[in-house]
N, C-alpha and C positions, 0 to 999 in steps of 0.2 A: 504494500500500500504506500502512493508516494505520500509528499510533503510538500505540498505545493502553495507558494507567496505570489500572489500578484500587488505589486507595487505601483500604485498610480500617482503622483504628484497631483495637487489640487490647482488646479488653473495656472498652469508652471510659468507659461508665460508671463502672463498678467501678474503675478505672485510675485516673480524675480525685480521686476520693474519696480511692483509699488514697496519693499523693501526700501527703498531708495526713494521714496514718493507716499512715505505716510499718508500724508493729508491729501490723498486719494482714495486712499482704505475703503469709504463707506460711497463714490461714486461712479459710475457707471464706465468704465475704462476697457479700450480691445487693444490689444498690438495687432497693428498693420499698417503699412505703407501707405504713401499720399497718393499712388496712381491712381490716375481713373478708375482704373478697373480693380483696383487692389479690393483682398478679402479679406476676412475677420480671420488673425492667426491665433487667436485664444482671448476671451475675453471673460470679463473679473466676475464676482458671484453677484454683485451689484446690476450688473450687464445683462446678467443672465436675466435674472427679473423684469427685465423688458423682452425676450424674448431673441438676445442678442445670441448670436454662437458662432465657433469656429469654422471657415470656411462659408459662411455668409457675406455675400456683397456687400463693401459698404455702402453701396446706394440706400440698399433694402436695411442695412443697420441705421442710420441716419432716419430713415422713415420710421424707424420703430421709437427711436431714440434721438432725436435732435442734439441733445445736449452732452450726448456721447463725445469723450476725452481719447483722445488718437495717439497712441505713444508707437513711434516706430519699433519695428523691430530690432535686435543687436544679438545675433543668433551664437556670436564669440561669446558672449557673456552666456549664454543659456547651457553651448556646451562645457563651459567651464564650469558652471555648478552642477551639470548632469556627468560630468567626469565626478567631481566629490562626492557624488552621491553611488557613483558605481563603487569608488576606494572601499564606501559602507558594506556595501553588499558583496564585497572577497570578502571583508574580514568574516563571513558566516559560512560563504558557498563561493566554488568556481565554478556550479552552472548556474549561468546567466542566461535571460535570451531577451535580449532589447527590443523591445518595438518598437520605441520610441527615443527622445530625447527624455522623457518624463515618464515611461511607465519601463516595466521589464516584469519576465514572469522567473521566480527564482524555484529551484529544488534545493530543498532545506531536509530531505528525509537522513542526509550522514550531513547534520552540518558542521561547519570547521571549531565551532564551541562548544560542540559536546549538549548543547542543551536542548533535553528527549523533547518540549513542548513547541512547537511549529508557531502556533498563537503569541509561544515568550521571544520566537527569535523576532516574529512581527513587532513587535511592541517595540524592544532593543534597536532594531532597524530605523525606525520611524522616532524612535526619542531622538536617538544620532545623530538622523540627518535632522530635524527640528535644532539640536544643539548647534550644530556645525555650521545651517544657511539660513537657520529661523523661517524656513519654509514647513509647510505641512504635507503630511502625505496621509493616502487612505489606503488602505489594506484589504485585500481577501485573501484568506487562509483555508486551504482545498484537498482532497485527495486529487484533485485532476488542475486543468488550464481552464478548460471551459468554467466551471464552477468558481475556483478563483478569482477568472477574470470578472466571472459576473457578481460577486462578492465585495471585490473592490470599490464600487459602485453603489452596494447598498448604502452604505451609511454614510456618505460622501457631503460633507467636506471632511477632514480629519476625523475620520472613521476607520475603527475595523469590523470585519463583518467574517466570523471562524462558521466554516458548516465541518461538523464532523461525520465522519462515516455512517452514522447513524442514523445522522438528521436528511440526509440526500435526497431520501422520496419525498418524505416529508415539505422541504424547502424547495423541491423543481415543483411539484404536483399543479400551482395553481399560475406556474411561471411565464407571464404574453412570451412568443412564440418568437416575437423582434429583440428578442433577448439573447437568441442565439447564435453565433459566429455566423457570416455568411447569409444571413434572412434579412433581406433589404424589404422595401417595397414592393417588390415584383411580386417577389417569393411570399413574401407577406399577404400577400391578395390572393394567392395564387393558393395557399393554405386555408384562407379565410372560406372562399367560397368550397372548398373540401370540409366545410365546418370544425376543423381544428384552427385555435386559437390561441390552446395553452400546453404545455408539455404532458399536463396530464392526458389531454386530449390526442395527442401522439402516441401515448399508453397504449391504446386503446385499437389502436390498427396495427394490420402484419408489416413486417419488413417489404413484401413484394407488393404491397400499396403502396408505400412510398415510393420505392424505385422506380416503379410503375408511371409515377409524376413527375419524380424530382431523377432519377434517374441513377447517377452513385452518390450525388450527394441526396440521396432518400435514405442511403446505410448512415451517412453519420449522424441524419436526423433520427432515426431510427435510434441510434447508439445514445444520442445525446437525451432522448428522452428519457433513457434507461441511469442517466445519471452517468453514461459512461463516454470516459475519453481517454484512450490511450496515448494520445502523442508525447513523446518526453520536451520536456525542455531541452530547449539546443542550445551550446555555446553558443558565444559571440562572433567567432572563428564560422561558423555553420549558418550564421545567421547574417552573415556580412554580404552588401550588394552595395554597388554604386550603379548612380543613376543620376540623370538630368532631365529639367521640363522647363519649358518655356511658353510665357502669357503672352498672345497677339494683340494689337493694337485693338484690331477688328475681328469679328469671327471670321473663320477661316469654313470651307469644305475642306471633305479631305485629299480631294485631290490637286487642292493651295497648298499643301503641306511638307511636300515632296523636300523640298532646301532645306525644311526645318527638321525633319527627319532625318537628312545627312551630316546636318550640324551635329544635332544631338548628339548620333551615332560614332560620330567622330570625334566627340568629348570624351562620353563613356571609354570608346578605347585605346584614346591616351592614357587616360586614367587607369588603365586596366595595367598598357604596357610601363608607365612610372612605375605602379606596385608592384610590378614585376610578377601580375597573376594571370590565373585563364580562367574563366566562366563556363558552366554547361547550362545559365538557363538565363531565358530573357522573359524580361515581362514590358507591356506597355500598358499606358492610363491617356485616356481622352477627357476632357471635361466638354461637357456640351455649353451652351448659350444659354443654357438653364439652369447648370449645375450639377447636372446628374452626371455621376462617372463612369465611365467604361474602361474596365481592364479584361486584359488577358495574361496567361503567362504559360509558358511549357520550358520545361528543361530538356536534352536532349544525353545521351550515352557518351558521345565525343564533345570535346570543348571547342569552343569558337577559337579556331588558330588564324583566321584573318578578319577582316573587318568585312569581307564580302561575305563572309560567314552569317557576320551578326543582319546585316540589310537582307539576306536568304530568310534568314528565320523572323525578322520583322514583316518581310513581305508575306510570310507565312500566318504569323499571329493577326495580322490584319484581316488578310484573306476569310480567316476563319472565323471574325467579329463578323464578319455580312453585317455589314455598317451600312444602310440605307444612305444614298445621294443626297437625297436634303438636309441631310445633319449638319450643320455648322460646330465649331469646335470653337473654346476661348484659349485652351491650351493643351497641349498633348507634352507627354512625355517617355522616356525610355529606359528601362534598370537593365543588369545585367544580376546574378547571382549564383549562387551554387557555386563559388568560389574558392582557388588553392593556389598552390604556390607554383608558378610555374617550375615545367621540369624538360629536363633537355630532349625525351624524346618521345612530346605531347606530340608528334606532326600528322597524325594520323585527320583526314578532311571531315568534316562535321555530317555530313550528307552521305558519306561513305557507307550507310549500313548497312 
């Protein structure tokens, strides 16, 4: 049975800022830039009560909020307190797996202090970093990720929220459905009119119903109403991608996009050959004119050994979104991951198989 921490930071951005900006504590504040287009990159618990949130246009934030405070972003400064905050979490465990600048999911079941209660490393964790940036964090403490993750959450702001092995049916049973990794709006509708709503409601159907709709991911919905999640936590090393995206002026089609997709691409594997790595998997993200995102991603058996590699397998990932012609895009972007150390006789061609 593991031991699992999900670590959230409480509005990290906005947090980091008002540290240095007291007498903003109690009003309405996002980080993000002045551009026209620029979006809400985390905004304060004051903000939220207007209906403010991350990755909201500031047009649409201003409309909710007038008197909304715009503090740019300073993303050195964010990773240098999300470095101190990682120093905290070796001294417990060395498996880590970031998600973020501000959250990460830890395995605490052998941890590095001996201490048998997963709930007391939480606590230890969360005083630490409190002592060290005067920031707050919120906790779930899990047999699994999913559970944790969603733990984290419940008692938020500076909250922890422990489910023990016990309590598992008990605390999914009555759980909305948009709780679970994966279940956007699509999928969310798309469950609603099959009248499941809640996980216990997922209880209650076969496996080959789900599949039947959702397809493989009908098994993990299936798995996830059972309370069950097997994926371990991955190193940092396992969980490392680089990537780039870039905001247009103007919405684009996608087939305006063609130079900004070579730029990208050309970013990404400089970046790839500095670190001196090679990748087996890419993914890409579109944002539409609305905001709603589109991603893909596949990894492949061989590593991208050229860059005509990488544009193969984008032309590939694209292909296989069947992105309707009228879509306009505000930004798209490009990761690379499943990443190692290069080695002298990777040369084998990517499409080779």
């Amino acid at each position: 049975m593991r031991k699992i921490i999900h670590i959230d930071m409480d509005a990290f951005y906005a947090s980091v800022e008002l540290r240095e900006r007291p007498e903003l504590q109690h009003l309405p504040v996002v980080i993000a830039s002045h551009h026209p287009r620029a979006v809400v990159a985390a905004a304060s618990y004051p903000a939220r009560e207007y209906g403010l949130r991350s990755a909201m246009s500031m047009t649409q934030a201003r409309k909710l909020c007038p008197q909304v405070i715009v503090i740019e972003p300073n993303f050195s400064k964010y990773q240098h307190v999300s470095a101190q905050i990682h120093k905290i979490f070796q001294k417990y465990t060395s498996i880590i797996e970031p998600l973020s600048l501000d959250e990460a999911y830890l395995d605490v079941t052998e941890n590095l202090q001996q201490i048998p209660s997963a709930t007391e490393v939480a606590m230890y964790i969360r005083d630490e970093i409190f002592q060290l940036t005067r920031l707050t964090a919120s906790a779930g403490v899990a047999p699994n990720k999913f559970l944790a993750k969603i733990a984290s959450d419940w008692n938020k702001p500076n909250g922890i929220c422990v489910i023990k092995p016990n309590q598992v049916q008990q605390f999914i049973y009555d759980l909305p459905l948009k709780k679970i990794p994966g279940v956007g709006k699509v999928t969310q509708e798309k469950l609603k009119a099959l009248q499941l709503e809640t996980l216990g409601d997922l209880q209650q159907v076969e496996e080959k119903f789900l599949t039947h709709h959702f397809g493989k991911y009908g098994k993990q919905l299936f798995l996830y109403a059972q309370g069950i999640d097997e994926r371990p936590v991955q190193s940092e090393r396992q969980r490392q991608q680089i990537s780039k995206e870039t905001t247009f002026d103007e919405d684009l089609f996608l087939n305006q996009c063609d130079q900004f997709w070579t730029s990208l691409l050309s970013r990404v594997w400089q970046n790839l050959q500095n670190k001196e790595m090679i990748a087996r998997g890419i993914s890409v993200k579109l944002k539409l004119k609305n905001f709603q995102v589109l991603q893909h991603s596949k990894s492949f058996k061989q590593p991208f050994n050229h860059i005509e590699d990488l544009q193969l397998a984008l032309k590939l990932l694209l292909m296989e979104m069947n992105i309707p012609d009228e879509y306009q895009f505000r930004l798209i972007g490009v990761g690379v991951y499943q990443l190692s150390e290069k080695q002298q006789d990777t040369q084998l061609n990517l499409f080779g198989l």
